[in-house]
FILO-159558 format. One record per residue: x, y, z of N, C-alpha, C, O, CB in turn; residue in three letters. Coordinates in steps of 0.2 Angstrom, whole numbers, plus 5000, padded with zeros to 4 digits. Atoms other than C-alpha are relative to their C-alpha. Glycine has a CB too. Example, Ala and Ser with C-alpha at 12.3 -4.5 7.8 and 13.67 -1.06 7.14 Angstrom:
! residues 2
<atom n_u="5004" n_v="4994" n_w="5000" ca_u="5062" ca_v="4978" ca_w="5039" c_u="5004" c_v="5006" c_w="5000" o_u="5009" o_v="5005" o_w="5003" cb_u="4995" cb_v="5000" cb_w="5006" type="Ala"/>
<atom n_u="4996" n_v="4994" n_w="4999" ca_u="5068" ca_v="4995" ca_w="5036" c_u="4996" c_v="5005" c_w="5003" o_u="4999" o_v="5011" o_w="5004" cb_u="5002" cb_v="5002" cb_w="4993" type="Ser"/>
***
This chain:
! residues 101
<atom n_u="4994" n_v="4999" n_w="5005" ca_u="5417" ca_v="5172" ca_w="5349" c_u="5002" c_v="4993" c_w="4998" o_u="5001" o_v="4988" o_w="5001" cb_u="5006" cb_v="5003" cb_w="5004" type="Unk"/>
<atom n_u="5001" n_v="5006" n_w="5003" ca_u="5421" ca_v="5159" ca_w="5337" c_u="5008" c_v="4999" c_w="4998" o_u="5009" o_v="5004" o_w="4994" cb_u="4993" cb_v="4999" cb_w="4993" type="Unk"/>
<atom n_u="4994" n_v="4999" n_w="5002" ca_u="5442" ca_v="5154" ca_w="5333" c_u="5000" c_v="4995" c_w="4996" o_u="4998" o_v="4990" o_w="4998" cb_u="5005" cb_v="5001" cb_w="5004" type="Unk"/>
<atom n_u="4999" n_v="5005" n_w="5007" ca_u="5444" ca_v="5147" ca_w="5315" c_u="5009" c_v="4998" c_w="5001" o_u="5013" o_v="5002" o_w="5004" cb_u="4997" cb_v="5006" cb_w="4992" type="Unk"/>
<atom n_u="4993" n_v="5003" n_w="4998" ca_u="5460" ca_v="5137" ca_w="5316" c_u="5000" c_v="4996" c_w="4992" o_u="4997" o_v="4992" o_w="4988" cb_u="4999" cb_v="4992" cb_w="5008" type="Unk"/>
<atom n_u="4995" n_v="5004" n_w="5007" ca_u="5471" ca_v="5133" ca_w="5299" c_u="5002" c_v="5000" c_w="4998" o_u="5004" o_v="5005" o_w="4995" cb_u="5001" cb_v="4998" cb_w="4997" type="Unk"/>
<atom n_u="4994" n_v="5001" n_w="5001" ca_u="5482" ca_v="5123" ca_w="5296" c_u="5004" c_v="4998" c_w="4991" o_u="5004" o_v="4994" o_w="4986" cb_u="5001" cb_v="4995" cb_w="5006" type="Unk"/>
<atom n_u="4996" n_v="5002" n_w="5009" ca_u="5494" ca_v="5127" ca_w="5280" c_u="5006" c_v="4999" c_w="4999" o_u="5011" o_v="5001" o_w="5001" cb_u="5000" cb_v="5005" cb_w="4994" type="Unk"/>
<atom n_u="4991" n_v="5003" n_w="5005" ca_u="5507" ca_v="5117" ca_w="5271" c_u="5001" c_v="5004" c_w="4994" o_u="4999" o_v="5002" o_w="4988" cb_u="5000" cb_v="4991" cb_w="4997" type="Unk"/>
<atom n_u="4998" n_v="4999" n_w="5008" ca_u="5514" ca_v="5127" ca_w="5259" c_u="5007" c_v="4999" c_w="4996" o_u="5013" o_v="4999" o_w="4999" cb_u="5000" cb_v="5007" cb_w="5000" type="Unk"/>
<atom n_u="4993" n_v="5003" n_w="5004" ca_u="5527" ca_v="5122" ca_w="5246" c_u="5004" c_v="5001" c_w="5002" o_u="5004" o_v="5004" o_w="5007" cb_u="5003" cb_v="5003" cb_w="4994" type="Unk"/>
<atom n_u="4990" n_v="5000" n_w="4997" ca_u="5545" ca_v="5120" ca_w="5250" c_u="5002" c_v="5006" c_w="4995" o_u="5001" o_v="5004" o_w="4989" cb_u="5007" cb_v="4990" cb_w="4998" type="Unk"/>
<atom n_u="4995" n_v="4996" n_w="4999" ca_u="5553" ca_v="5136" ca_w="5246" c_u="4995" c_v="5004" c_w="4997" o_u="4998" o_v="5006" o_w="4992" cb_u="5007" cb_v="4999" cb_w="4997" type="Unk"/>
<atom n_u="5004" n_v="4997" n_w="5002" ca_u="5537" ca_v="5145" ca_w="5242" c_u="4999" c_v="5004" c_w="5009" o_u="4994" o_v="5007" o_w="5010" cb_u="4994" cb_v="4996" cb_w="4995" type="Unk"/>
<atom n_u="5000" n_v="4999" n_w="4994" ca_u="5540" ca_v="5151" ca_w="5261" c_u="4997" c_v="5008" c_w="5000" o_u="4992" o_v="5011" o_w="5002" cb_u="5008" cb_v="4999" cb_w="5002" type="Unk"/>
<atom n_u="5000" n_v="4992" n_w="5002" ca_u="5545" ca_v="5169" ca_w="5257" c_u="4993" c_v="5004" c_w="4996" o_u="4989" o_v="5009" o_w="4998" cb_u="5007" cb_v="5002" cb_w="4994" type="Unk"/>
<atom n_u="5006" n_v="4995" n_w="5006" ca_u="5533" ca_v="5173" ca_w="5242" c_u="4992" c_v="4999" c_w="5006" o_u="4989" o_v="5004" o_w="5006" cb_u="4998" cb_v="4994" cb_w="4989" type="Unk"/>
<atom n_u="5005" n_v="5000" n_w="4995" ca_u="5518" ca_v="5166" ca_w="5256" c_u="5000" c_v="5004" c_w="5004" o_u="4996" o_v="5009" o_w="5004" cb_u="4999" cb_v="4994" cb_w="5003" type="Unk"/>
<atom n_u="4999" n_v="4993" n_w="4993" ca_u="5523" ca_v="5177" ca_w="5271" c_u="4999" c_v="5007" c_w="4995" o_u="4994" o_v="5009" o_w="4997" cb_u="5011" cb_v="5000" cb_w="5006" type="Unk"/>
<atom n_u="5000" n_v="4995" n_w="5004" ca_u="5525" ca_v="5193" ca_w="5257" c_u="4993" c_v="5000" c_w="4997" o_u="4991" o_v="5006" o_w="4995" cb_u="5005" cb_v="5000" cb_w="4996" type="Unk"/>
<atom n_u="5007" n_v="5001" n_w="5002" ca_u="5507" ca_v="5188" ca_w="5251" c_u="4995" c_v="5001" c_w="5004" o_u="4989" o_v="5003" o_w="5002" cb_u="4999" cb_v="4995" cb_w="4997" type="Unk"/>
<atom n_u="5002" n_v="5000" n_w="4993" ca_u="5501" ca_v="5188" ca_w="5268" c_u="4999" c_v="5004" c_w="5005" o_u="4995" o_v="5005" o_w="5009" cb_u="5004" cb_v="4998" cb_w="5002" type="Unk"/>
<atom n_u="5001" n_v="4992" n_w="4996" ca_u="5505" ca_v="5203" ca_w="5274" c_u="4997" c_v="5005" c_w="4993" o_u="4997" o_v="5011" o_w="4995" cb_u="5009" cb_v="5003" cb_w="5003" type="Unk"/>
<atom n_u="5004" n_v="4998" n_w="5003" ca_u="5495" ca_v="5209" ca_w="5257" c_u="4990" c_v="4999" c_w="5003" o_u="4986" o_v="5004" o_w="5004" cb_u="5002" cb_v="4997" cb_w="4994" type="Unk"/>
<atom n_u="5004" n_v="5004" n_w="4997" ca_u="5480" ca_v="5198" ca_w="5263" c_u="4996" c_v="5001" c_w="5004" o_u="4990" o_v="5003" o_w="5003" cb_u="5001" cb_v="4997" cb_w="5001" type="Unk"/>
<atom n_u="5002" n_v="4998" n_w="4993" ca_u="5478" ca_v="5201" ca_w="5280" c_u="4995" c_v="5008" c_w="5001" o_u="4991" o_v="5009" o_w="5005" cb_u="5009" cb_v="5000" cb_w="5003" type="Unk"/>
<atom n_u="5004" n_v="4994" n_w="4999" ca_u="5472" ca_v="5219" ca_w="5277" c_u="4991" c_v="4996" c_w="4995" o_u="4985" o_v="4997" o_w="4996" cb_u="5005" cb_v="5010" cb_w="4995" type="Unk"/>
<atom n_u="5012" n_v="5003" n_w="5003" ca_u="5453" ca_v="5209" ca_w="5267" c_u="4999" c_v="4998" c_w="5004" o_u="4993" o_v="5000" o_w="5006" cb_u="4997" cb_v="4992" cb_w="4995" type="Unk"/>
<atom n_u="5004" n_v="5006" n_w="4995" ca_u="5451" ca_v="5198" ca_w="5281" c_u="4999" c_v="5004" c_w="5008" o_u="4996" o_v="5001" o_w="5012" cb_u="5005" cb_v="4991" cb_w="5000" type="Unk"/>
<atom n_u="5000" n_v="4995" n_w="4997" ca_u="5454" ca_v="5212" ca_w="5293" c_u="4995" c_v="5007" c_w="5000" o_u="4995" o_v="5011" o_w="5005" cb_u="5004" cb_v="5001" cb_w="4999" type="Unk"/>
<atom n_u="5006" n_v="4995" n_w="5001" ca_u="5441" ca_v="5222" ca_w="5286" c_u="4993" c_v="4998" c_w="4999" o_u="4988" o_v="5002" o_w="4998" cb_u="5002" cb_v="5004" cb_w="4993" type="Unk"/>
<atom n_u="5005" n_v="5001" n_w="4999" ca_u="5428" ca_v="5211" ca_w="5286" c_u="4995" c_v="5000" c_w="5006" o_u="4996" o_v="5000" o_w="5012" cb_u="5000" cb_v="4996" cb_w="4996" type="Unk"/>
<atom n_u="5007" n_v="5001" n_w="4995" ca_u="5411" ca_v="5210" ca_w="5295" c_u="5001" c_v="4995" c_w="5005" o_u="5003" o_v="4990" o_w="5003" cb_u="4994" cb_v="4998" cb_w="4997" type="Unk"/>
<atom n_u="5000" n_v="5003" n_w="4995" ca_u="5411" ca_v="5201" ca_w="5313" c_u="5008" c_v="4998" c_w="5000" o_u="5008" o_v="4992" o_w="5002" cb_u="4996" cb_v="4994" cb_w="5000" type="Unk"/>
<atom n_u="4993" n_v="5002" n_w="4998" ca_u="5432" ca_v="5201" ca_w="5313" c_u="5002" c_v="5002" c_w="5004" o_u="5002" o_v="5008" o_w="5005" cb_u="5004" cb_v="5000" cb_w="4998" type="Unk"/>
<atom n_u="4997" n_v="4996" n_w="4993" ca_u="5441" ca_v="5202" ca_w="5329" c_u="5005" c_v="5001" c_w="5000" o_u="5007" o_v="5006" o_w="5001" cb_u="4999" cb_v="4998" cb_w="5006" type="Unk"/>
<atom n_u="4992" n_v="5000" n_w="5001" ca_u="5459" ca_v="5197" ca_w="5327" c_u="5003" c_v="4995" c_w="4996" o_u="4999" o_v="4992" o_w="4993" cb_u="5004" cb_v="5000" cb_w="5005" type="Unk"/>
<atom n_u="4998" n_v="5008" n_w="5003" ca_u="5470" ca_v="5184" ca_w="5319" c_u="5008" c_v="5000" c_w="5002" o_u="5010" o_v="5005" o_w="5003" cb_u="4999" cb_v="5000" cb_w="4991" type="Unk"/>
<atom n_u="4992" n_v="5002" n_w="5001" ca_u="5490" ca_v="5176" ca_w="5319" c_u="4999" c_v="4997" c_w="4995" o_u="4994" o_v="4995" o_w="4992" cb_u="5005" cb_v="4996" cb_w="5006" type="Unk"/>
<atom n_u="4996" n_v="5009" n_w="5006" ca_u="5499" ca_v="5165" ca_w="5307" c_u="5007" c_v="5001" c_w="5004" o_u="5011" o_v="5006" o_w="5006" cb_u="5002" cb_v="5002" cb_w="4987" type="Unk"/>
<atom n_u="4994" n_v="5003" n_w="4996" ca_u="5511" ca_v="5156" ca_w="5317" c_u="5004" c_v="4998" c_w="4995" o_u="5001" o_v="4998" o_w="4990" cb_u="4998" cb_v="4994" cb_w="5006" type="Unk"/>
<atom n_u="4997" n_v="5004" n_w="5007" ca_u="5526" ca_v="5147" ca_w="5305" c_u="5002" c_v="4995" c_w="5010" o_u="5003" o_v="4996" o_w="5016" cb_u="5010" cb_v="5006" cb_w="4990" type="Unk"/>
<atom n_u="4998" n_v="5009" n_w="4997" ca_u="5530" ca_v="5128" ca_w="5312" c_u="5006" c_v="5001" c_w="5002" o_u="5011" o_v="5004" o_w="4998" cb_u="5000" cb_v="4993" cb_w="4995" type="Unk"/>
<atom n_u="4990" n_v="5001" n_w="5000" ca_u="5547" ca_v="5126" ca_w="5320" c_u="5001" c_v="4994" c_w="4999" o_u="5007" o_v="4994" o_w="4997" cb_u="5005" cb_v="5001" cb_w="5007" type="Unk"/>
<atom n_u="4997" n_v="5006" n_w="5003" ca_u="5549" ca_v="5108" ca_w="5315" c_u="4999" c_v="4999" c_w="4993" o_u="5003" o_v="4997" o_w="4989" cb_u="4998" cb_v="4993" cb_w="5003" type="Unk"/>
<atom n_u="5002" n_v="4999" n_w="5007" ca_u="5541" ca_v="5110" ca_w="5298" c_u="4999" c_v="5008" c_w="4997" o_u="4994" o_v="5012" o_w="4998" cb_u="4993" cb_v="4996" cb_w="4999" type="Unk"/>
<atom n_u="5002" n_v="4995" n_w="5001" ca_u="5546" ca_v="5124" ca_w="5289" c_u="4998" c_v="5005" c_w="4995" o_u="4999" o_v="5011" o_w="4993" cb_u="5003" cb_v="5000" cb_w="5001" type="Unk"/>
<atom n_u="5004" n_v="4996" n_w="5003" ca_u="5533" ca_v="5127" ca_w="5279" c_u="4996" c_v="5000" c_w="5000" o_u="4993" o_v="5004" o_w="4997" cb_u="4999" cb_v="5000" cb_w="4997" type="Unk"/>
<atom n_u="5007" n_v="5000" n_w="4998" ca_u="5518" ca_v="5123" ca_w="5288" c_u="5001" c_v="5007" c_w="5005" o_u="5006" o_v="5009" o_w="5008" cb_u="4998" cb_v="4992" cb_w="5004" type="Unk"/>
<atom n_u="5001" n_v="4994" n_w="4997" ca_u="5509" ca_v="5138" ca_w="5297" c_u="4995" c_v="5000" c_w="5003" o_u="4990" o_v="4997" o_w="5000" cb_u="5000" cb_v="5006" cb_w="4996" type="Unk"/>
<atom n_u="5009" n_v="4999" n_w="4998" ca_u="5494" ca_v="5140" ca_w="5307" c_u="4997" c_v="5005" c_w="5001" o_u="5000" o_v="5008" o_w="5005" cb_u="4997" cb_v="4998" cb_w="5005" type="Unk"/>
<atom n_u="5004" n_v="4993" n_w="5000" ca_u="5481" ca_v="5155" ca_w="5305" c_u="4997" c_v="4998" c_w="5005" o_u="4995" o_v="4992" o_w="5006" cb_u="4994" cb_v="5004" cb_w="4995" type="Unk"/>
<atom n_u="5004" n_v="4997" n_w="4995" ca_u="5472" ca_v="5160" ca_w="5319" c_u="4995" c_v="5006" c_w="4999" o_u="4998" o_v="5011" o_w="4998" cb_u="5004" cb_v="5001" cb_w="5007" type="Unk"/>
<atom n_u="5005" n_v="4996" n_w="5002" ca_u="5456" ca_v="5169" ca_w="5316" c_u="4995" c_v="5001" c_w="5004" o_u="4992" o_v="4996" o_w="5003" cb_u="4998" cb_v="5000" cb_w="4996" type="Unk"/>
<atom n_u="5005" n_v="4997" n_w="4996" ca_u="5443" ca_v="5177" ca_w="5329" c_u="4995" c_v="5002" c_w="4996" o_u="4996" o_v="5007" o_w="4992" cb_u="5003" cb_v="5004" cb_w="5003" type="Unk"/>
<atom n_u="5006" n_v="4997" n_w="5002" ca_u="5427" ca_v="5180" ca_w="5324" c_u="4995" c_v="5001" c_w="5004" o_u="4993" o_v="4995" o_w="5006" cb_u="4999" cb_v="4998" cb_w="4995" type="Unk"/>
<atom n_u="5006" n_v="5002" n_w="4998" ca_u="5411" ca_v="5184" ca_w="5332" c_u="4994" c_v="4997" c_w="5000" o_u="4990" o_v="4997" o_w="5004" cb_u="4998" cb_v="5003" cb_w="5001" type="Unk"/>
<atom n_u="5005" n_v="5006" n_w="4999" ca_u="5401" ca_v="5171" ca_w="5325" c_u="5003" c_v="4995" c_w="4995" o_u="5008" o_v="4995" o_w="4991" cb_u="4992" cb_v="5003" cb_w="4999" type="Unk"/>
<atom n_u="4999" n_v="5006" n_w="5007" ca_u="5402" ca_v="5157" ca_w="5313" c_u="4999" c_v="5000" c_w="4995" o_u="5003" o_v="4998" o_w="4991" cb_u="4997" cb_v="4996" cb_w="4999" type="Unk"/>
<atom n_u="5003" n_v="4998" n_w="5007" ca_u="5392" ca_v="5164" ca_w="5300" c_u="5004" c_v="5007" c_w="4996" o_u="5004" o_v="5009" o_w="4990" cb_u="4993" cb_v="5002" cb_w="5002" type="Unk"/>
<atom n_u="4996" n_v="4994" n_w="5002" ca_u="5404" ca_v="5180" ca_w="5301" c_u="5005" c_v="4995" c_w="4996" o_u="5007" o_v="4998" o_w="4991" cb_u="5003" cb_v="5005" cb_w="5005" type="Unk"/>
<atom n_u="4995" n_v="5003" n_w="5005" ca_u="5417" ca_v="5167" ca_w="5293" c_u="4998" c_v="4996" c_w="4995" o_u="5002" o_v="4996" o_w="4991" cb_u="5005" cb_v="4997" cb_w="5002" type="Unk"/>
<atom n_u="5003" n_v="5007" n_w="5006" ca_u="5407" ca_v="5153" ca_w="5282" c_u="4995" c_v="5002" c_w="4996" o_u="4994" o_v="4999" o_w="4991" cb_u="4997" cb_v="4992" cb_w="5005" type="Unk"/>
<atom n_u="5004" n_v="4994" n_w="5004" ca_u="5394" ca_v="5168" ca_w="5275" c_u="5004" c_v="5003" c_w="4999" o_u="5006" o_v="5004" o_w="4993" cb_u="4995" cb_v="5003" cb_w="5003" type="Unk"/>
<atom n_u="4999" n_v="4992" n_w="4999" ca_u="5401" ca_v="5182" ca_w="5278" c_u="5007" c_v="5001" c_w="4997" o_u="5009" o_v="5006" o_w="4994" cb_u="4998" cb_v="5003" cb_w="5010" type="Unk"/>
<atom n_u="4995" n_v="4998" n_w="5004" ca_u="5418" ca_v="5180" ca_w="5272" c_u="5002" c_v="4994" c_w="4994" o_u="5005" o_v="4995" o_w="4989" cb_u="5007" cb_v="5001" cb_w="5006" type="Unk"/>
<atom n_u="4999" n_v="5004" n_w="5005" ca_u="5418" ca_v="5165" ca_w="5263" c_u="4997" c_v="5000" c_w="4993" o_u="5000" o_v="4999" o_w="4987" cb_u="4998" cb_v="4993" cb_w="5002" type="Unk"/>
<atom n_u="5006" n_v="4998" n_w="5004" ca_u="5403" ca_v="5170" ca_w="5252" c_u="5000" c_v="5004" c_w="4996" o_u="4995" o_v="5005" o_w="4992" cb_u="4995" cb_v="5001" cb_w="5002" type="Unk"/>
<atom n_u="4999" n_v="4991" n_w="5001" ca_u="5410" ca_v="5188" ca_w="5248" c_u="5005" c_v="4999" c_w="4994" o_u="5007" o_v="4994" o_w="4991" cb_u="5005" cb_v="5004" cb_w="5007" type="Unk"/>
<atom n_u="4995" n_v="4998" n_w="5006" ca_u="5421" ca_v="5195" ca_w="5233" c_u="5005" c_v="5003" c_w="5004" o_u="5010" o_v="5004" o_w="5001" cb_u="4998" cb_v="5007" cb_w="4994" type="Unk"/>
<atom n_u="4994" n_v="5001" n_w="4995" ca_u="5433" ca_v="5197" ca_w="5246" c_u="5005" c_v="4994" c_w="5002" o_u="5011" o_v="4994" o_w="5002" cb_u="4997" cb_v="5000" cb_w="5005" type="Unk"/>
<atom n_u="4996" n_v="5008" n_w="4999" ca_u="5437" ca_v="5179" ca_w="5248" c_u="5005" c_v="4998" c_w="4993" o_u="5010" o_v="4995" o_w="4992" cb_u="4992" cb_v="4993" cb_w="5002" type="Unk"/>
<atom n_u="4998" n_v="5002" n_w="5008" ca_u="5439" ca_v="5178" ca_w="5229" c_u="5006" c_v="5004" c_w="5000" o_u="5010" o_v="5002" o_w="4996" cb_u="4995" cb_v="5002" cb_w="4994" type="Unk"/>
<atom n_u="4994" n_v="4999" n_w="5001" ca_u="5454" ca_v="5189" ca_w="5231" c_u="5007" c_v="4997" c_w="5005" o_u="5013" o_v="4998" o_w="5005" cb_u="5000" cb_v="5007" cb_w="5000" type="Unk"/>
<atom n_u="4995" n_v="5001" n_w="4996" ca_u="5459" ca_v="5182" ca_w="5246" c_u="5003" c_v="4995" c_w="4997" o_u="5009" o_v="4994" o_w="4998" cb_u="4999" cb_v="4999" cb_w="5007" type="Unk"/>
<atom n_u="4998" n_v="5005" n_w="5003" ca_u="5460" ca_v="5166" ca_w="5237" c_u="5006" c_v="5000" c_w="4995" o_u="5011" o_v="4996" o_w="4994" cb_u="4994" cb_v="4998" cb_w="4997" type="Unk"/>
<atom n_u="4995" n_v="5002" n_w="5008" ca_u="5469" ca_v="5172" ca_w="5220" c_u="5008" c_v="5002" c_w="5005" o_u="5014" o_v="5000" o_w="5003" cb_u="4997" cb_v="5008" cb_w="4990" type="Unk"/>
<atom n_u="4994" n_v="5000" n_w="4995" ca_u="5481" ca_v="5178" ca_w="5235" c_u="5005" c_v="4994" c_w="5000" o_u="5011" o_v="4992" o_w="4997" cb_u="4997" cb_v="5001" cb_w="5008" type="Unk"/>
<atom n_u="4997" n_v="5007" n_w="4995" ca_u="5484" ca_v="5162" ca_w="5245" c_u="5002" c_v="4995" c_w="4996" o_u="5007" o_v="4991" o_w="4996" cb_u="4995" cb_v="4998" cb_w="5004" type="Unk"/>
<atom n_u="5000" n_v="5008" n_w="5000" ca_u="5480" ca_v="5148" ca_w="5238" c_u="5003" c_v="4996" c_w="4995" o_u="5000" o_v="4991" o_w="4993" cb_u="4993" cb_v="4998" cb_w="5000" type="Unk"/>
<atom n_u="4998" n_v="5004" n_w="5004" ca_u="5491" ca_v="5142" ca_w="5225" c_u="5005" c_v="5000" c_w="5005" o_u="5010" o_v="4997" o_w="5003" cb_u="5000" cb_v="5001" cb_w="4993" type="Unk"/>
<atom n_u="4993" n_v="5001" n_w="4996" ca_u="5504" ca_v="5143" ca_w="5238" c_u="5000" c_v="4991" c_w="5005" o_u="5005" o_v="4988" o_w="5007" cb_u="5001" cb_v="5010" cb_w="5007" type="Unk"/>
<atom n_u="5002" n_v="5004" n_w="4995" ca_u="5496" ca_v="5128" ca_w="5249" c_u="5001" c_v="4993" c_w="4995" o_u="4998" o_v="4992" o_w="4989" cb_u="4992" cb_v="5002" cb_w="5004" type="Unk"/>
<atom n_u="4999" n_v="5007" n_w="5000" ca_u="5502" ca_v="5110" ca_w="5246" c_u="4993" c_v="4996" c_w="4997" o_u="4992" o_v="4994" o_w="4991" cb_u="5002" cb_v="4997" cb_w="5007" type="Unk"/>
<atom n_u="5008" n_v="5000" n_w="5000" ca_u="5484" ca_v="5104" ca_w="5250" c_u="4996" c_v="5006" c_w="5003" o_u="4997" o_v="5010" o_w="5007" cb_u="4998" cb_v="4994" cb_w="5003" type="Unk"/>
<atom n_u="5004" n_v="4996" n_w="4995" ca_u="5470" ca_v="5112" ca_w="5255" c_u="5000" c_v="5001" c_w="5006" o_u="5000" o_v="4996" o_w="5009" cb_u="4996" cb_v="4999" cb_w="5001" type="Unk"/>
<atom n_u="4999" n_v="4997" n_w="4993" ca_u="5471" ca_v="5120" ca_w="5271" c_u="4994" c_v="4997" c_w="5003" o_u="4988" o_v="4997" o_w="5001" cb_u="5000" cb_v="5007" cb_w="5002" type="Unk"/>
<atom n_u="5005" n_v="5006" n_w="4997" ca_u="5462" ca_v="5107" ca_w="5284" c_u="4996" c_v="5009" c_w="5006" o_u="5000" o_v="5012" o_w="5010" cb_u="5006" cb_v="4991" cb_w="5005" type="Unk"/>
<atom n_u="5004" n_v="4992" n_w="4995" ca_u="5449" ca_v="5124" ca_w="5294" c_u="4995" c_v="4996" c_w="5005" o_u="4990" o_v="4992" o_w="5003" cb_u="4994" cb_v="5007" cb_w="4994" type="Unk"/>
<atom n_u="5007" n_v="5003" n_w="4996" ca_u="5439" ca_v="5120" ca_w="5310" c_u="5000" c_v="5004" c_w="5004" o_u="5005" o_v="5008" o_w="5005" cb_u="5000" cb_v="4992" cb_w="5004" type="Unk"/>
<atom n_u="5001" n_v="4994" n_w="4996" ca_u="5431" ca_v="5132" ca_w="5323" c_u="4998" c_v="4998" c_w="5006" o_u="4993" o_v="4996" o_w="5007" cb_u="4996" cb_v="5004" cb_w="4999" type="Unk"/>
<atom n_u="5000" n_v="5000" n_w="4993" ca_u="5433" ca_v="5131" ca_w="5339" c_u="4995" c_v="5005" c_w="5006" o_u="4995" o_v="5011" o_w="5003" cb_u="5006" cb_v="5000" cb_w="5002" type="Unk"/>
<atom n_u="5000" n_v="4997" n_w="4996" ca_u="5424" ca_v="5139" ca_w="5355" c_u="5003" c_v="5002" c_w="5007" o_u="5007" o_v="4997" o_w="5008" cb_u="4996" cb_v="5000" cb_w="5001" type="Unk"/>
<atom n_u="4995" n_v="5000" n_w="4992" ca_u="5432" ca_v="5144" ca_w="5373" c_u="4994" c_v="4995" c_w="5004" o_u="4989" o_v="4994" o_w="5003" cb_u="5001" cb_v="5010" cb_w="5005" type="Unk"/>
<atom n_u="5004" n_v="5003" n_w="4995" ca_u="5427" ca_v="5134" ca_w="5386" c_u="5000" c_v="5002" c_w="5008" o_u="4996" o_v="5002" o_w="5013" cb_u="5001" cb_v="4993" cb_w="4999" type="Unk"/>
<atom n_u="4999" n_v="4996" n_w="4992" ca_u="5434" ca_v="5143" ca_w="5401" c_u="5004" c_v="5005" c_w="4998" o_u="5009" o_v="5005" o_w="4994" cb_u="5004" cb_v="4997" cb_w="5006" type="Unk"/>
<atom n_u="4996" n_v="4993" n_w="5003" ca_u="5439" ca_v="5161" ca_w="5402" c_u="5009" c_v="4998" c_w="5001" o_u="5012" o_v="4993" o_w="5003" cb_u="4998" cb_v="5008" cb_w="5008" type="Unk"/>
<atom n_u="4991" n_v="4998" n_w="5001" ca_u="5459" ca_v="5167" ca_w="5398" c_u="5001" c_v="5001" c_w="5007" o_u="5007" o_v="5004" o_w="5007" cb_u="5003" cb_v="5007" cb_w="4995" type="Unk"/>
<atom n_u="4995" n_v="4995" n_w="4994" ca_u="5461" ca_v="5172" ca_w="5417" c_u="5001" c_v="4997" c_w="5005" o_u="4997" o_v="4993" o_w="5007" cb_u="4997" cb_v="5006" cb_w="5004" type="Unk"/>
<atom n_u="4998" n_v="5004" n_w="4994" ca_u="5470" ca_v="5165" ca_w="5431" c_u="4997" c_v="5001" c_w="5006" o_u="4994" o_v="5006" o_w="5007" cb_u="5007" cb_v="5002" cb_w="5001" type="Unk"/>
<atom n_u="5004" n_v="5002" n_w="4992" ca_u="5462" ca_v="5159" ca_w="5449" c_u="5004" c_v="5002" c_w="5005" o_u="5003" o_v="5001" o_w="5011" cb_u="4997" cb_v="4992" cb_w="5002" type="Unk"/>
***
């Protein structure tokens, strides 16, 4: 499993219209190939910054497989004019299981 991590700044008082686009959104990236889950956290000291959290089963399910798609192209005309800059994206693996000893 592979967790895509990113972080967005979006406009000052483009807050609302982002979270309501969001929850449009969320059903593309939900539906595609190798997806497992996802959040969007919102910042408590900054309150416009957010972080997605995305699960996927491989790497290629997100940097092919959803980036590459006519999917992405709507998630884009969605999202992305709402973000400051570019959303900074990196992917992480686990290194030790979720369970307590």
């Amino acid at each position: 499993m592979v967790l895509e991590v990113a972080l967005l700044d979006v406009k000052q008082g483009q807050q609302q219209a982002f979270e309501a686009a969001f929850t449009e959104a969320q059903s593309i990236i939900s539906g595609m190939s190798g997806y497992l889950s996802h959040q969007l956290q919102k910042c408590i000291e900054k309150d416009n910054r957010y972080v997605l959290l995305v699960n996927w089963e491989t790497l290629a399910d997100h940097q092919v497989g959803f980036r590459q798609s006519a999917e992405y192209l709507q998630w884009r005309d969605l999202l992305h004019h709402f973000y400051e800059t570019f959303p900074e994206v990196e992917h992480f693996t686990a290194l030790y299981p979720n369970e307590v000893a």
